[in-house]
Residue frames as a rotation matrix with the C-alpha (Angstrom) as fourth column:
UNK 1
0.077 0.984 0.160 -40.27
0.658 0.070 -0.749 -16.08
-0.749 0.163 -0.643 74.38
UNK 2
0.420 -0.142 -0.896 -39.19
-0.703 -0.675 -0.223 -12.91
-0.573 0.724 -0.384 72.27
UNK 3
-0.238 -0.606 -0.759 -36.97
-0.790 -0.334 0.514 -14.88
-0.565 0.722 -0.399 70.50
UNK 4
-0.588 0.684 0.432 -39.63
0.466 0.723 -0.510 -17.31
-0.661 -0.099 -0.744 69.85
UNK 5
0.561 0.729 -0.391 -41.92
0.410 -0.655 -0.634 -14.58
-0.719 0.195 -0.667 68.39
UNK 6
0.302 -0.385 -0.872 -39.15
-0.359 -0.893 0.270 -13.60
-0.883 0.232 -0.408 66.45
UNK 7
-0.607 -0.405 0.684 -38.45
-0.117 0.897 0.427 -16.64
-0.786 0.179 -0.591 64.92
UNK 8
-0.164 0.958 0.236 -42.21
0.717 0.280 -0.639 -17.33
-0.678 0.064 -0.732 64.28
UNK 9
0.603 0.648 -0.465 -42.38
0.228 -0.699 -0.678 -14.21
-0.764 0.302 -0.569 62.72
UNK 10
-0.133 -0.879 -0.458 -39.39
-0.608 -0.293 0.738 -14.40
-0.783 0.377 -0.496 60.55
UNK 11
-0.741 -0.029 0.671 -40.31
0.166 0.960 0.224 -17.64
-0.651 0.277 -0.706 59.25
UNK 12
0.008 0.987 -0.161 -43.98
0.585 -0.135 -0.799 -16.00
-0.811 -0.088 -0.579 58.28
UNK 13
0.537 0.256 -0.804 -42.40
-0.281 -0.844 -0.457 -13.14
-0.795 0.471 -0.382 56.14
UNK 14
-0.523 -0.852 -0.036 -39.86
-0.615 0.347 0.708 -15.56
-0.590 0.392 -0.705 54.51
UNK 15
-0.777 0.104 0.621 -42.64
0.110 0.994 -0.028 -17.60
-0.620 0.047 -0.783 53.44
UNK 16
0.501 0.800 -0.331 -45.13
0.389 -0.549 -0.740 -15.14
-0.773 0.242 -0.586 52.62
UNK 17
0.040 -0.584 -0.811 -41.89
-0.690 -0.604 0.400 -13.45
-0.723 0.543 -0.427 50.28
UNK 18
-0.812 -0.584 0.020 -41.05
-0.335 0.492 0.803 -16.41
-0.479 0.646 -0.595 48.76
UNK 19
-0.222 0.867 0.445 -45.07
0.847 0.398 -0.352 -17.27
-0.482 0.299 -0.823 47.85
UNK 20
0.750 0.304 -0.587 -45.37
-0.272 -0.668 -0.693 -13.64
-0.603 0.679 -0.418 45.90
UNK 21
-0.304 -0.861 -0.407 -42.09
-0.683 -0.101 0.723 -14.87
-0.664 0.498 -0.558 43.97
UNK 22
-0.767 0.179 0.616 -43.17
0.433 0.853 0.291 -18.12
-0.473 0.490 -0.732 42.98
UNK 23
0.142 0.982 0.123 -46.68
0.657 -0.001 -0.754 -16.27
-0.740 0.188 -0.645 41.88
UNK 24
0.391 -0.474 -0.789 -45.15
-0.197 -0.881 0.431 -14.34
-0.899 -0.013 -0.438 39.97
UNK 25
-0.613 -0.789 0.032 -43.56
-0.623 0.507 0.596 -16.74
-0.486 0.345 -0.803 38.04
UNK 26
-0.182 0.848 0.497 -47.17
-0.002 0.505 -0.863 -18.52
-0.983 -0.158 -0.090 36.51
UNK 27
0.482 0.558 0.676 -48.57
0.860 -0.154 -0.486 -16.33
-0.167 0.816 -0.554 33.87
UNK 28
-0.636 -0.118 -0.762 -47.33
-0.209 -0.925 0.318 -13.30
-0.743 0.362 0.564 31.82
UNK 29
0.398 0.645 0.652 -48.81
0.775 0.144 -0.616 -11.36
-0.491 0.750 -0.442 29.58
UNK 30
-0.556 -0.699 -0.450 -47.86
0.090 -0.589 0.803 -9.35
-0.826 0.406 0.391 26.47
UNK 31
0.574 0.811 -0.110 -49.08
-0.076 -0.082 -0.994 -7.81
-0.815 0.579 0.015 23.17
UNK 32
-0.479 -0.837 0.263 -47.73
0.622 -0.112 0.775 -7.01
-0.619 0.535 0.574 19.59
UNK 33
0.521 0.527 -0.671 -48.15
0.089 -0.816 -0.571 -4.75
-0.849 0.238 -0.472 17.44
UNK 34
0.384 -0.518 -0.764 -47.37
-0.889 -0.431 -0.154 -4.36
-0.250 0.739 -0.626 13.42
UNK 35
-0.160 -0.503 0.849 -47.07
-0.104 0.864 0.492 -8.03
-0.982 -0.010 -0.191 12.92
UNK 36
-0.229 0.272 0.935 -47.28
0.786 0.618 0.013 -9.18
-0.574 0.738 -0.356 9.30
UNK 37
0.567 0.206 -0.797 -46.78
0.218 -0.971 -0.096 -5.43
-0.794 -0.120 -0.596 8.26
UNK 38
0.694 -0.481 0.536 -45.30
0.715 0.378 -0.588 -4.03
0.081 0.791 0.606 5.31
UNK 39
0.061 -0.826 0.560 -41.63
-0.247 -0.557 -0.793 -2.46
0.967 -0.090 -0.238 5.85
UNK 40
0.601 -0.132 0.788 -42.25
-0.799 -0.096 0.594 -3.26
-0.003 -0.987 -0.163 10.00
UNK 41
-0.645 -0.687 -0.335 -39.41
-0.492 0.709 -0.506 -5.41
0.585 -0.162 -0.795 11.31
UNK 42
0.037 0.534 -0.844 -40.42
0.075 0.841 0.535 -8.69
0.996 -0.083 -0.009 13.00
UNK 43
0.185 0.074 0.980 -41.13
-0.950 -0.242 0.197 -8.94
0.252 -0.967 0.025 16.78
UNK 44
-0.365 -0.461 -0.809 -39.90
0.157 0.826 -0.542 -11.39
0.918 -0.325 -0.229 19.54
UNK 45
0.673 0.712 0.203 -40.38
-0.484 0.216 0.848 -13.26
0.559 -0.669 0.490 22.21
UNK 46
-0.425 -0.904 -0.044 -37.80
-0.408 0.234 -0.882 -14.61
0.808 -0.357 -0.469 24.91
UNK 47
0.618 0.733 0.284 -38.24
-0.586 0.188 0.788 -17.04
0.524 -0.654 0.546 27.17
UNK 48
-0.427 -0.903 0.046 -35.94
-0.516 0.202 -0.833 -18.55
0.742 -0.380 -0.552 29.82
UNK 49
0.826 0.149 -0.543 -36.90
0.302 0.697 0.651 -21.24
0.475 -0.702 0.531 32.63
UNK 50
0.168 -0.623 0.764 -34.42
-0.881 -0.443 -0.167 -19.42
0.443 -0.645 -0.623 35.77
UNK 51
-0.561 -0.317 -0.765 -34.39
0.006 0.922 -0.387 -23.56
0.828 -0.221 -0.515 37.35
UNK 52
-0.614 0.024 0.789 -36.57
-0.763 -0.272 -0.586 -22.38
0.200 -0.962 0.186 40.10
UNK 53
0.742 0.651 -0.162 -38.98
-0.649 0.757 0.073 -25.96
0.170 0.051 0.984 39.02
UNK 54
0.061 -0.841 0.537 -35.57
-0.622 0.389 0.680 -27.90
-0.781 -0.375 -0.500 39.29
UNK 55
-0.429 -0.585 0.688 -35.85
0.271 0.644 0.716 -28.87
-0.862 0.493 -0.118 35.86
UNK 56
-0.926 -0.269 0.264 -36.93
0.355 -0.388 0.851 -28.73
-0.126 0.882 0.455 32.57
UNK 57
-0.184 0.899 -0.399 -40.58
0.309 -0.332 -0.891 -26.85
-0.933 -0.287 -0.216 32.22
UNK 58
-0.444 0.388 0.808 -42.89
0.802 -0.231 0.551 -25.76
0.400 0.893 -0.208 28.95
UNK 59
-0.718 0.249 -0.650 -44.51
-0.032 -0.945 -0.326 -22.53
-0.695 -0.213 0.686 28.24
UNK 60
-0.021 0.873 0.487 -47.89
0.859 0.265 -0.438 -23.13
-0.511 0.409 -0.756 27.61
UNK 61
-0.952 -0.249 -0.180 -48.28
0.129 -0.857 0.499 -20.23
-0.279 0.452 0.848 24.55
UNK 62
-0.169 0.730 0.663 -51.70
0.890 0.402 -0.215 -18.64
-0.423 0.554 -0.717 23.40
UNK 63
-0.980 -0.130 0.150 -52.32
0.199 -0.609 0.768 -16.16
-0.009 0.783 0.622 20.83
UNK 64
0.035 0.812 0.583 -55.33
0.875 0.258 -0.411 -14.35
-0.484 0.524 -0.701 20.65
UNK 65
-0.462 -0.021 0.886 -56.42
0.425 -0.883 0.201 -11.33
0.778 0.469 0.417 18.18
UNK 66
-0.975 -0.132 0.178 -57.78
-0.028 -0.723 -0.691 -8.25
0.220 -0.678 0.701 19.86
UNK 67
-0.232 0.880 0.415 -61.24
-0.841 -0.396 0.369 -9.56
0.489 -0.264 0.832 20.38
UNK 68
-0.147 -0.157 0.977 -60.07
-0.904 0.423 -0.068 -12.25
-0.403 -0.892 -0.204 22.74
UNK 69
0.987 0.159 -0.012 -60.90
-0.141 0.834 -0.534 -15.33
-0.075 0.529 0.845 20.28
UNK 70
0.045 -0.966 0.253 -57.49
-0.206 0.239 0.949 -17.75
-0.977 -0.095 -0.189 20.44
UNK 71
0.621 -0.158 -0.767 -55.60
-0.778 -0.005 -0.629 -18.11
0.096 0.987 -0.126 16.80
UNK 72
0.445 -0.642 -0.624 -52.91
-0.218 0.598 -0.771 -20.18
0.868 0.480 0.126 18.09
UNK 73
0.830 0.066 0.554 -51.44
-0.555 0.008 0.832 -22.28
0.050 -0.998 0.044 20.70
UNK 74
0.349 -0.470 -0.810 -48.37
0.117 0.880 -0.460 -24.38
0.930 0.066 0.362 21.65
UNK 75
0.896 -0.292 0.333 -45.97
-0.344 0.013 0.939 -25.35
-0.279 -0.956 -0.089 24.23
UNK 76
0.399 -0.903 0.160 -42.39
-0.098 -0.215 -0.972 -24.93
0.912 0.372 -0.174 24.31
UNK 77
0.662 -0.486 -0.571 -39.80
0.748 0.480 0.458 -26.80
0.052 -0.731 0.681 26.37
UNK 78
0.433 -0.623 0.651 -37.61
-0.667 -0.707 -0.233 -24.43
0.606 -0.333 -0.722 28.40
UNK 79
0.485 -0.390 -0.783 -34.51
0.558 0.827 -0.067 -26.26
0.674 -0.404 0.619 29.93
UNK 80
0.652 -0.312 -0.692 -32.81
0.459 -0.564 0.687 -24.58
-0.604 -0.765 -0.224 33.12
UNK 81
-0.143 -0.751 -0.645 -30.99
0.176 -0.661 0.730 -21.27
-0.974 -0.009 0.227 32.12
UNK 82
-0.178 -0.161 0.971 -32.09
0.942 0.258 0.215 -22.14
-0.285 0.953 0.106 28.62
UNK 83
-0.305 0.611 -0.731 -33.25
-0.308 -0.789 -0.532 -19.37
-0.901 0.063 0.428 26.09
UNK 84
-0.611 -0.013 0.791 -35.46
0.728 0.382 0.569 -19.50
-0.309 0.924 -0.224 23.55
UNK 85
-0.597 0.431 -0.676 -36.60
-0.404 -0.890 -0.211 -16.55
-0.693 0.147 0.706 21.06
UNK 86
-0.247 0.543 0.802 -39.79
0.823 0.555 -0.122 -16.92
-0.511 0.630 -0.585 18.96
UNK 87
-0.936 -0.098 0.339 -41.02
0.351 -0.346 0.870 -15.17
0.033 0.933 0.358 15.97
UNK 88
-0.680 0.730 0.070 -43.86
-0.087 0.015 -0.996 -13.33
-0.728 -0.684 0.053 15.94
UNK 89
-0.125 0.258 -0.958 -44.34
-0.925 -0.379 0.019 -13.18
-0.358 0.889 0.286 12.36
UNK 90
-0.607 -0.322 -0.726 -42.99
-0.548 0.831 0.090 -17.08
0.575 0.453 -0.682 11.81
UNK 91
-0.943 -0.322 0.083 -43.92
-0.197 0.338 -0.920 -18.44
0.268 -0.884 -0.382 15.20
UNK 92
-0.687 0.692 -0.222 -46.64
0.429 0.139 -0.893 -17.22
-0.586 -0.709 -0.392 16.63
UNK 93
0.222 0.703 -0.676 -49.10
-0.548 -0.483 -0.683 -15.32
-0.806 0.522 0.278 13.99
UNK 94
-0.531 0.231 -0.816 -48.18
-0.823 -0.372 0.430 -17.51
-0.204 0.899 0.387 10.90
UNK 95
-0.915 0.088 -0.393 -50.87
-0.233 0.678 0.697 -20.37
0.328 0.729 -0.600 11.28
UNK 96
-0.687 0.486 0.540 -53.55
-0.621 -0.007 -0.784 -18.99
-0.377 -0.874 0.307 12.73
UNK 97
-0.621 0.586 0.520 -57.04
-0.119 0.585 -0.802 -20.88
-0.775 -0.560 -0.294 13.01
UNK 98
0.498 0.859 0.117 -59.09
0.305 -0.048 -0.951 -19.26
-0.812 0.509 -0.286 10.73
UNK 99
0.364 -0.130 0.922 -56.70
0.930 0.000 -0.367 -18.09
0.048 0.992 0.120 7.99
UNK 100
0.895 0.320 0.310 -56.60
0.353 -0.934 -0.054 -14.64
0.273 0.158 -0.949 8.87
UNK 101
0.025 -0.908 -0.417 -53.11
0.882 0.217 -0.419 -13.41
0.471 -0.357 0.807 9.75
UNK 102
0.684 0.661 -0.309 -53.18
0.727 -0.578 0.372 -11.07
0.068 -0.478 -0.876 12.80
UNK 103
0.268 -0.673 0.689 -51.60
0.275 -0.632 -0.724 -7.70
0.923 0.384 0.016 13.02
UNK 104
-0.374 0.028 0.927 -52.09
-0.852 -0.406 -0.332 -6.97
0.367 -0.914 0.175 16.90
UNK 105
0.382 0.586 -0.715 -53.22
-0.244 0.810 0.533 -9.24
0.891 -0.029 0.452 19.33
UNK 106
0.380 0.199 0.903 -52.31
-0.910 -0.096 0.404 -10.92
0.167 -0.975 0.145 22.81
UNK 107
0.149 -0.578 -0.803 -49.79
-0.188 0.780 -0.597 -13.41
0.971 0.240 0.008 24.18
UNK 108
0.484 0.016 0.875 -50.19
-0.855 -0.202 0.477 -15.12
0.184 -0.979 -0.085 27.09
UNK 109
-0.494 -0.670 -0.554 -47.53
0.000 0.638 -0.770 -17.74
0.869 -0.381 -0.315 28.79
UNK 110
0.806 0.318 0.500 -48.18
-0.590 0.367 0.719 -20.34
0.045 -0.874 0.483 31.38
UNK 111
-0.485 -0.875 0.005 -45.39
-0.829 0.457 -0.322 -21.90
0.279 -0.160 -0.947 33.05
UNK 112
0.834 0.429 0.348 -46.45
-0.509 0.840 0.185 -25.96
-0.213 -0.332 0.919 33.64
UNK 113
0.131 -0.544 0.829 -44.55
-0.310 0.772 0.556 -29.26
-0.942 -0.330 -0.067 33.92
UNK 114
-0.606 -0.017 -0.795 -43.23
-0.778 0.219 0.589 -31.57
0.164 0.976 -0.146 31.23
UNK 115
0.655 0.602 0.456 -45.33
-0.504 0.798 -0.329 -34.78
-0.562 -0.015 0.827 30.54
UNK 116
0.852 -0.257 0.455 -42.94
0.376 0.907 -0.192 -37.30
-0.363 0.335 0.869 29.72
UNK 117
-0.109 -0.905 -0.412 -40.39
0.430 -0.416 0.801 -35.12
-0.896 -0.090 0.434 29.32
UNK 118
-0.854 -0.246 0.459 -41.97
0.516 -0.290 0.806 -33.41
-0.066 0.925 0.374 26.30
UNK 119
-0.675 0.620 -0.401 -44.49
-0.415 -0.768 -0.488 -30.12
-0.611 -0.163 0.775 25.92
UNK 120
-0.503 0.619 0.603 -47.90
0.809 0.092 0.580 -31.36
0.304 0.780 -0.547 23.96
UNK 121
-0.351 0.888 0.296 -50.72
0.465 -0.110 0.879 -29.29
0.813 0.446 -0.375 23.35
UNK 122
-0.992 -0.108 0.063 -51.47
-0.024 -0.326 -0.945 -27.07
0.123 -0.939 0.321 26.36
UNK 123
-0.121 0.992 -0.040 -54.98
-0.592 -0.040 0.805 -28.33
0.797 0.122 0.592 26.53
UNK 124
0.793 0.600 0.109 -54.40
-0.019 -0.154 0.988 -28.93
0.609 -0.785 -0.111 29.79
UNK 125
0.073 -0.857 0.510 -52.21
-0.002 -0.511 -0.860 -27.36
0.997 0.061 -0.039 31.89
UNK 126
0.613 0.445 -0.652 -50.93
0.597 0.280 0.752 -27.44
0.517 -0.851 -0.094 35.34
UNK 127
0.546 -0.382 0.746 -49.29
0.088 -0.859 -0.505 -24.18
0.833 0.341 -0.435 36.36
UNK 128
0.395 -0.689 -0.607 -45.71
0.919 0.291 0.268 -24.42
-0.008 -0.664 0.748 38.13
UNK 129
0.829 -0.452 -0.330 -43.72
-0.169 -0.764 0.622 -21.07
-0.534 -0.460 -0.710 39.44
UNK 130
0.109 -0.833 0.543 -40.68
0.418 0.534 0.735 -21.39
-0.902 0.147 0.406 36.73
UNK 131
0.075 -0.286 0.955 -40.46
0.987 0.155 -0.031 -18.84
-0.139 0.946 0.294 33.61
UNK 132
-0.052 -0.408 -0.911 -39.60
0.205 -0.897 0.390 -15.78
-0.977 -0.167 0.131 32.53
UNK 133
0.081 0.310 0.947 -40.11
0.907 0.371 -0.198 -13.58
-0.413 0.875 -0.251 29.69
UNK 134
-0.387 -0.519 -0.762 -39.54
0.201 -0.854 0.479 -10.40
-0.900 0.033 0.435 27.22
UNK 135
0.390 0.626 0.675 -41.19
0.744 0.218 -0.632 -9.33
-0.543 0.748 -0.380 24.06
UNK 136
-0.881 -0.393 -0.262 -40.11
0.238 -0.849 0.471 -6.56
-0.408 0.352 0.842 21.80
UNK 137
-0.025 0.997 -0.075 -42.91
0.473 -0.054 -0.880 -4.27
-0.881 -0.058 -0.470 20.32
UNK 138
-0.795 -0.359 0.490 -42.96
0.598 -0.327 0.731 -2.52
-0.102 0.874 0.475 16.72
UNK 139
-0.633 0.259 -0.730 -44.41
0.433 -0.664 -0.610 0.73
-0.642 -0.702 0.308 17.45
UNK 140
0.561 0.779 0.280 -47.31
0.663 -0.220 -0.716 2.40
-0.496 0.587 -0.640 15.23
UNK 141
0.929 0.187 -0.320 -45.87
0.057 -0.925 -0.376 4.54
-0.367 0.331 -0.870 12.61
UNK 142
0.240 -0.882 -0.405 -42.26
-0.968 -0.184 -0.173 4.89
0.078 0.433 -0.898 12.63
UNK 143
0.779 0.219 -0.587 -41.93
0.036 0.920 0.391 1.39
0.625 -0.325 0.709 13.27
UNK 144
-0.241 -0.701 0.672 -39.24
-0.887 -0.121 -0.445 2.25
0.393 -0.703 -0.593 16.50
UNK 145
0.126 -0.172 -0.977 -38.63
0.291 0.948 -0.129 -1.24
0.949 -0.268 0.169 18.12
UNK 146
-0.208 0.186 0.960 -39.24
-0.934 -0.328 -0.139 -1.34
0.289 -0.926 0.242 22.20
UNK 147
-0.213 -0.073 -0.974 -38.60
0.142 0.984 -0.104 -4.16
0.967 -0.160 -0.199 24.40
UNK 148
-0.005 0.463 0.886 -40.19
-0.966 -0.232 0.116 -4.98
0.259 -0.856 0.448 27.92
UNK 149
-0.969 -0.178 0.171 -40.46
-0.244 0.789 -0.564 -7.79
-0.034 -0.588 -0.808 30.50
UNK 150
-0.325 0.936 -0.139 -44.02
0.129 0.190 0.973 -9.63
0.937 0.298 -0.183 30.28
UNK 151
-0.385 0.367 0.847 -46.18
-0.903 -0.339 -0.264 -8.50
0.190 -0.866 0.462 33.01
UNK 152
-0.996 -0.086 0.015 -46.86
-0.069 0.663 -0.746 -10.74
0.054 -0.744 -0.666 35.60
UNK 153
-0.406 0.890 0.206 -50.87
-0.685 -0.446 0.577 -11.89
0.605 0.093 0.791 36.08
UNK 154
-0.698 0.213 0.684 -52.75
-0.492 0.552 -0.673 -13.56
-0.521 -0.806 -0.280 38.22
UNK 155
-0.888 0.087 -0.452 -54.05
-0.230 0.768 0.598 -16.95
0.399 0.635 -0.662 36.70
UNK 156
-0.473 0.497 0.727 -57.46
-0.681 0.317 -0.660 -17.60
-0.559 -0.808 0.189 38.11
UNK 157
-0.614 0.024 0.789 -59.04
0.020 1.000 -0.015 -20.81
-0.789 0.007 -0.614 37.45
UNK 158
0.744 0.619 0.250 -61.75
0.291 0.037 -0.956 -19.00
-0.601 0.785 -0.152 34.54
UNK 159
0.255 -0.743 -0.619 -58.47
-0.921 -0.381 0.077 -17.99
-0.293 0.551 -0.782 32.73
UNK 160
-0.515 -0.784 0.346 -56.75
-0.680 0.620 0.392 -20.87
-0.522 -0.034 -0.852 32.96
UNK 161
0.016 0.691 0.722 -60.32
0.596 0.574 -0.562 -23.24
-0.803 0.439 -0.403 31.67
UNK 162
0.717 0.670 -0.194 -60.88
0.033 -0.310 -0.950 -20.94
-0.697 0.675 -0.244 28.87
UNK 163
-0.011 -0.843 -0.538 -57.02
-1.000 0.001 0.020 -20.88
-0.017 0.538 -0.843 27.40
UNK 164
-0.559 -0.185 0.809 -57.01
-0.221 0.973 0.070 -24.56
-0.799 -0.140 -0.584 28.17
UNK 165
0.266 0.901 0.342 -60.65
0.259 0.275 -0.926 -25.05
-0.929 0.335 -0.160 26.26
UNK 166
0.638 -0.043 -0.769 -59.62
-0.724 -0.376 -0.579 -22.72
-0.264 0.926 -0.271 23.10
UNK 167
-0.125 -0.879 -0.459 -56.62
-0.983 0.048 0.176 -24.73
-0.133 0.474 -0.871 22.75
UNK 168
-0.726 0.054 0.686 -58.27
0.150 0.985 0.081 -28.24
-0.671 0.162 -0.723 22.84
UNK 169
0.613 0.787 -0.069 -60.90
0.029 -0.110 -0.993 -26.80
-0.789 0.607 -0.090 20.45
UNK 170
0.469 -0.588 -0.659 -57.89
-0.871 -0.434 -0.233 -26.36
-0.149 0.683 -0.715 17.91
UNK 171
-0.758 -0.644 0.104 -56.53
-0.514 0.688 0.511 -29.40
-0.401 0.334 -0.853 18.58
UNK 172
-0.424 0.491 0.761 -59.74
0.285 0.870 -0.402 -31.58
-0.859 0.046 -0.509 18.04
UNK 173
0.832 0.490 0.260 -60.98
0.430 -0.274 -0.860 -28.87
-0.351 0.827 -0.439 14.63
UNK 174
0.628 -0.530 -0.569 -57.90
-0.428 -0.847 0.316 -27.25
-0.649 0.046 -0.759 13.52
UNK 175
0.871 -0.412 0.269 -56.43
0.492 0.722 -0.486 -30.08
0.006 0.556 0.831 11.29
UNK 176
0.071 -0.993 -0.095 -53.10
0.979 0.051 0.200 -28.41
-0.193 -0.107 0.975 12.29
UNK 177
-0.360 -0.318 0.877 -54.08
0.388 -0.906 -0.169 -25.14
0.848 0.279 0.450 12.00
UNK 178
0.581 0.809 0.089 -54.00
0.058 -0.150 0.987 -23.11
0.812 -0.568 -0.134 14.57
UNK 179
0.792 -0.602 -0.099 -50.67
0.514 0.571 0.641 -24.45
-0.329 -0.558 0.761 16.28
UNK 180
0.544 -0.822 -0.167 -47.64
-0.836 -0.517 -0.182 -21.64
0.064 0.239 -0.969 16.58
UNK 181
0.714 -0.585 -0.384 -44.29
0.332 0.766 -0.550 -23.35
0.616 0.265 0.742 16.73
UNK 182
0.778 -0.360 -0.515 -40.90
0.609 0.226 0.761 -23.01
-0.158 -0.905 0.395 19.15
UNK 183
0.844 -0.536 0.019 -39.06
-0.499 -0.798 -0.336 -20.65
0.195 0.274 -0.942 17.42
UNK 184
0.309 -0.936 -0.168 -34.92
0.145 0.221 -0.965 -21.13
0.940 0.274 0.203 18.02
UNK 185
-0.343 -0.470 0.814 -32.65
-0.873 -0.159 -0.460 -21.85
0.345 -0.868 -0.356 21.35
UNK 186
0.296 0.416 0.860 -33.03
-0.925 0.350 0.149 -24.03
-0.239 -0.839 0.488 24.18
């Protein structure tokens, strides 16, 4: 009977351990700072797919500016182990929606399946345990360069509709603006 109970209860914390990993693994978030600056060096993004989906996976990308309104969206295949670095200057801030090119602003990353083996449009998304990420930052002033792991977030279902929504509002008005790009790797 103990080792019943022990079993039971092993099984409970293994499962419960390995469900905060996988959550983990959903959504990051991250910022920049000093994009499209004069003299500031350029910021990155890194992204890496660890295989824990058993195959290839996209990183659903949106961009907004600092009053939450989305500039730009894509999705970027990530093959197991791959990396891939994006631009924040090239990448991810130079086609935004409205024209306006942002200096600060807000990057968030869903991990989701491919569709057909290829990333479209993350206007709808379906969020798999399966990415990793890193950003460098380009500090106010001296312009000192500072890298960090994207913070983990919890995805709840009004997140997830409203990043979905901005980005199908871009695809259906945005005549192609509006739509970062995949930067290099992978």
């Amino acid at each position: 009977m103990r080792q019943t109970a022990a079993l039971v209860v092993t099984a409970l914390v293994l499962t419960l351990c390995a469900g905060t990993a996988f959550a983990q693994d959903v959504f990051k978030v991250d910022y920049f700072a000093n994009a499209n600056t004069a003299g500031a060096p350029d910021g990155t993004v890194r992204l890496t797919n660890p295989g824990t989906s058993g195959g290839n996976i996209c990183a659903a990308v949106y961009v907004t500016d600092p009053t939450e309104e989305t500039t730009e969206c894509c999705s970027c295949l990530l093959s197991p182990d791959g990396l891939r670095t994006l631009s924040v200057n090239t990448d991810l801030t130079s086609n935004p929606l409205t024209g306006v090119l942002l200096t600060t602003g807000t990057i968030y990353l869903i991990s989701t399946p491919t569709v057909g083996g290829a990333c479209p449009l993350p206007s709808t998304v379906t969020p798999t345990p399966a990415i990793r990420a890193w950003a460098t930052h380009i500090q106010n002033g001296s312009f000192a360069i500072t890298e960090t792991a994207s913070q983990d977030a919890t995805l709840s279902s009004g997140e997830q509709i409203a990043l979905q929504n901005a980005c199908h509002a871009i695809k259906l008005d945005g005549s192609k603006h509006g739509v970062c790009t995949c930067g290099t790797g992978d």
